[in-house]
C-alpha positions in Angstrom: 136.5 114.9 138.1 133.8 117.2 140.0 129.6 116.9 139.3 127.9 119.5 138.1 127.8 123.0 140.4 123.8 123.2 141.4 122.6 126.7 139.8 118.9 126.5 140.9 117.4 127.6 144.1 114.5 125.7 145.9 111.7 128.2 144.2 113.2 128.0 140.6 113.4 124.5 141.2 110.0 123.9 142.5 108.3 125.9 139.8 110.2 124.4 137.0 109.0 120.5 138.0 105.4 122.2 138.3 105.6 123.6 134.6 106.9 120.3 133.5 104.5 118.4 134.8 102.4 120.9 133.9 103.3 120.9 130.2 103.8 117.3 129.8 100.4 116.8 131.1 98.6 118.9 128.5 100.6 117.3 125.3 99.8 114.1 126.8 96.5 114.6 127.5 95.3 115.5 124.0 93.9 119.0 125.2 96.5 120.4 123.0 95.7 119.7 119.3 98.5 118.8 116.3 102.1 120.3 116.8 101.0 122.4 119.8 100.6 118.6 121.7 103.6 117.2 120.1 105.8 120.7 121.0 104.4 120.3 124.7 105.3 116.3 124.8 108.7 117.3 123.4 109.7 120.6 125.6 107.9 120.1 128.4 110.8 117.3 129.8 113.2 120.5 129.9 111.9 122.3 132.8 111.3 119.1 134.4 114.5 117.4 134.2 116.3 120.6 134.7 114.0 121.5 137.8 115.0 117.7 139.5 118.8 118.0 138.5 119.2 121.3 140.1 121.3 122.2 137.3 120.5 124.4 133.9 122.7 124.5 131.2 121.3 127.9 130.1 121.9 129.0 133.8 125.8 128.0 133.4 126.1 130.0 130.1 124.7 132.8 130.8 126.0 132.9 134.8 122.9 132.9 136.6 122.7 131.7 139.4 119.5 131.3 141.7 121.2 128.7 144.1 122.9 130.1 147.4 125.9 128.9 148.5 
């Protein structure tokens, strides 16, 4: 049984650990206030995790596909 097909190119890669980070660090950091720091804490592992697999789920549903071959 085959892995998961990478769908993400270097740049969409690069700038989606950035915003995690990113996002993660301001729900963490108690700049954001109530649900806003609680939304960022919850989403911002998304773009992160996505952005250091390589892979998106959304990508694969809708066929995009930022990764060369």
């Amino acid at each position: 049984m085959g892995g998961l097909v990478a769908n993400e190119g270097t740049m969409d890669r690069s700038l989606r650990i950035a915003l995690g980070v990113t996002i993660l660090l301001l729900g963490f950091s108690d700049l954001l206030p109530g649900l806003w720091g609680a939304s960022a804490r919850i989403f911002g592992w998304y773009p992160l995790l996505t952005g250091l697999a390589g892979w998106c789920p959304l990508y694969s549903l809708l066929g995009i596909r930022t990764h060369s071959r």
